[in-house]
C-alpha positions as CSV (number, residue, x, y, z in Angstrom):
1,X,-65.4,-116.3,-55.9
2,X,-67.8,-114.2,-57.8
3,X,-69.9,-111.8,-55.8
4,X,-73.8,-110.6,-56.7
5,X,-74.6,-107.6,-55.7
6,X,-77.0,-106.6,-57.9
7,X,-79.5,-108.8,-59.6
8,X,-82.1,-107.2,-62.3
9,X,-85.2,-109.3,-62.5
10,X,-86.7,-108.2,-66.1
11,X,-90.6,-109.1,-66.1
12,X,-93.3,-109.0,-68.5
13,X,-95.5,-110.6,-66.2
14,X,-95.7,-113.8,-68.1
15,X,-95.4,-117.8,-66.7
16,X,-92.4,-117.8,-68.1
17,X,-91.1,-114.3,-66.2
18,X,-93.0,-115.9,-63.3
19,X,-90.8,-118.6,-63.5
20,X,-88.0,-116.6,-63.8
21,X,-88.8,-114.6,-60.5
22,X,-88.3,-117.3,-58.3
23,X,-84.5,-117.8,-59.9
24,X,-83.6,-114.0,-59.3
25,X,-85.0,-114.3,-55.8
26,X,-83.4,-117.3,-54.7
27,X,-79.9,-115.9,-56.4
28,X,-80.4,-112.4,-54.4
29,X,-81.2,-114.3,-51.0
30,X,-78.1,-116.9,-51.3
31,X,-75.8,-114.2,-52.8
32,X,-77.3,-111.8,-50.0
33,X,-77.8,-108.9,-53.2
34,X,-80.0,-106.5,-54.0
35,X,-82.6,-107.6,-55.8
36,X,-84.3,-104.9,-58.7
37,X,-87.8,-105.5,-60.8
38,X,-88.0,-104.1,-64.0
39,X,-91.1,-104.2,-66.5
40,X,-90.6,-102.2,-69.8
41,X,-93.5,-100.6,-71.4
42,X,-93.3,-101.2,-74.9
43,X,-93.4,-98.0,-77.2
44,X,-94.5,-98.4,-81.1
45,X,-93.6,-95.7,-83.4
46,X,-95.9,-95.4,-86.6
47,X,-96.2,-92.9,-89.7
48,X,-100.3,-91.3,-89.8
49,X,-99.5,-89.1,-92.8
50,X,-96.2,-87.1,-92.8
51,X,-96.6,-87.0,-88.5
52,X,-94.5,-89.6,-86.6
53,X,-96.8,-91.1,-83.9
54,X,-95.8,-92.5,-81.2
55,X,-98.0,-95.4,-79.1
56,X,-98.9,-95.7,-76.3
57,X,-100.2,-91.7,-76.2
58,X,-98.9,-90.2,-72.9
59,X,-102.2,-90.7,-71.1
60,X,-102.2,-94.6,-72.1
61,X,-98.5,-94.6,-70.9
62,X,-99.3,-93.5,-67.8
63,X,-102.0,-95.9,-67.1
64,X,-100.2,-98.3,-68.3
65,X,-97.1,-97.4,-65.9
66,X,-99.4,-97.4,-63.1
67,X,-100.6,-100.7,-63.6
68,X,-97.5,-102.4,-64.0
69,X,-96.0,-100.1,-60.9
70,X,-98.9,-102.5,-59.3
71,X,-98.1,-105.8,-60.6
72,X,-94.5,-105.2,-59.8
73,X,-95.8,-104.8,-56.0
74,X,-98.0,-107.6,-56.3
75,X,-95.1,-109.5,-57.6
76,X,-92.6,-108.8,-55.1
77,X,-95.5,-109.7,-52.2
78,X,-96.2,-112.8,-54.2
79,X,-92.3,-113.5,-53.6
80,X,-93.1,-112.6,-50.4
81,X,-89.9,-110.1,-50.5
82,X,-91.5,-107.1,-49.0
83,X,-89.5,-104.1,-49.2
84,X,-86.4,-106.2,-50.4
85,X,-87.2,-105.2,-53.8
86,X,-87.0,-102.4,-55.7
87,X,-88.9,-101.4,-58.5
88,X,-88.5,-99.8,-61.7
89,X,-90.5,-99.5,-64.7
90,X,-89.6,-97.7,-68.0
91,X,-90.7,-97.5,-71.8
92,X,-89.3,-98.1,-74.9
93,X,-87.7,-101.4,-76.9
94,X,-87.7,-104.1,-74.3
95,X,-84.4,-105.4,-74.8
96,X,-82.9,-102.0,-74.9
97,X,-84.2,-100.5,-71.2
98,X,-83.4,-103.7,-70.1
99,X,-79.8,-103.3,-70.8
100,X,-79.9,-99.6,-70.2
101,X,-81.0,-100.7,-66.6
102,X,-78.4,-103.6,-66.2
103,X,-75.8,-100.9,-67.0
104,X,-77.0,-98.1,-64.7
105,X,-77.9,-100.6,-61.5
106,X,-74.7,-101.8,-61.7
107,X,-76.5,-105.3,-62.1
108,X,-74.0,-108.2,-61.6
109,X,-76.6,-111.1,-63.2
110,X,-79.8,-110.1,-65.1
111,X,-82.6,-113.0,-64.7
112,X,-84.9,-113.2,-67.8
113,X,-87.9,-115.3,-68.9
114,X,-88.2,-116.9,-72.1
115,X,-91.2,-117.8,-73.7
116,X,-89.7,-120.4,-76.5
117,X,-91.9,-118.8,-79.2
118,X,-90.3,-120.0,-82.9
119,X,-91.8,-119.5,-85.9
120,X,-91.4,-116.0,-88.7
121,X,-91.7,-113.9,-85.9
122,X,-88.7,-115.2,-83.9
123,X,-87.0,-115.7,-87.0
124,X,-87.4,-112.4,-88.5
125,X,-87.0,-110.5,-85.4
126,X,-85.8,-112.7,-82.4
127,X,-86.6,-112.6,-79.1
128,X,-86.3,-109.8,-76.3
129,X,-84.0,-112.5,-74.3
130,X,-81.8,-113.5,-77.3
131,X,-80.9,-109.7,-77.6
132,X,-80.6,-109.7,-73.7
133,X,-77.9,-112.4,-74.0
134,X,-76.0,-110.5,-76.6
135,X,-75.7,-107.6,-75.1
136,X,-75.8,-107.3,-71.9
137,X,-72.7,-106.0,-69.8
138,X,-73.1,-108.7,-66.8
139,X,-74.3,-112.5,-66.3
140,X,-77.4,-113.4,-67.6
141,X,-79.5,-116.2,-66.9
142,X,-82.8,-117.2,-68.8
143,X,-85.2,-119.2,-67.1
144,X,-87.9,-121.3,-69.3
145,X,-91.6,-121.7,-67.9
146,X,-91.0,-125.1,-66.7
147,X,-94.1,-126.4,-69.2
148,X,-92.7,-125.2,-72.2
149,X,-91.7,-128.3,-74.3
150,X,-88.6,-128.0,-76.8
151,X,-89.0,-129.6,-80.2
152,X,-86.4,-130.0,-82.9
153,X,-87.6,-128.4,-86.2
């Protein structure tokens, strides 16, 4: 039988990774694992001149850390799992702290939301949980908001 012992709950604080919070919770509680929130702050590198610039600035980052630091709390007391949680928060390409964290937590299924965007965007660049699913080193299971509708092209 498969045994969870870690499960990574990666959140951008959307319904869809609202969704996808109750999924990881429930799996943690039945599987009896540890259960770890992640939120990625998304960095942007850009060229002003000959300089590489980097966005958020460090101040920005660190608001923008402390925020989601918050969130993540208010999450986890929304979920009502109290101190059964713990909480992580990093910057950088989404998909790539995310699997950065699934490797270094040891994480034995990684719970993901998916907004179902489509369009030039997701063509050109797909999405944070289509990377997810490619290369992640454990389970992963993406959870749709429940409202989102699929439509054939």
């Amino acid at each position: 039988m498969i045994r969870y012992r870690n499960v990574l709950l990666a959140t951008d604080f959307s319904a869809a990774a609202r969704a996808a919070a109750s999924h990881a919770v429930a799996v943690a509680a039945v599987a009896e694992a540890e259960l770890h929130l992640l939120h990625v702050v998304e960095e942007f590198a850009y060229w002003e001149s000959f300089n590489l610039k980097h966005f958020p600035s460090q101040e920005v980052f660190e608001e923008l850390e402390s925020n989601a630091r918050i969130a993540l709390a208010d999450l986890a007391r929304e979920e009502e799992l109290g101190a059964g949680a713990t909480t992580h928060v990093r910057h950088g390409k989404p998909f790539l702290e995310i699997i950065r964290a699934a490797r270094e937590l040891d994480a034995d299924m990684l719970v993901i939301g998916s907004h179902g965007q489509s369009g030039l965007s997701e063509t050109l660049f797909g999405s944070t949980a289509e990377k997810v699913v490619r290369k992640a080193p454990c389970a992963v299971l993406v959870v749709r908001h429940p409202e989102h509708r699929f439509e054939m092209p």
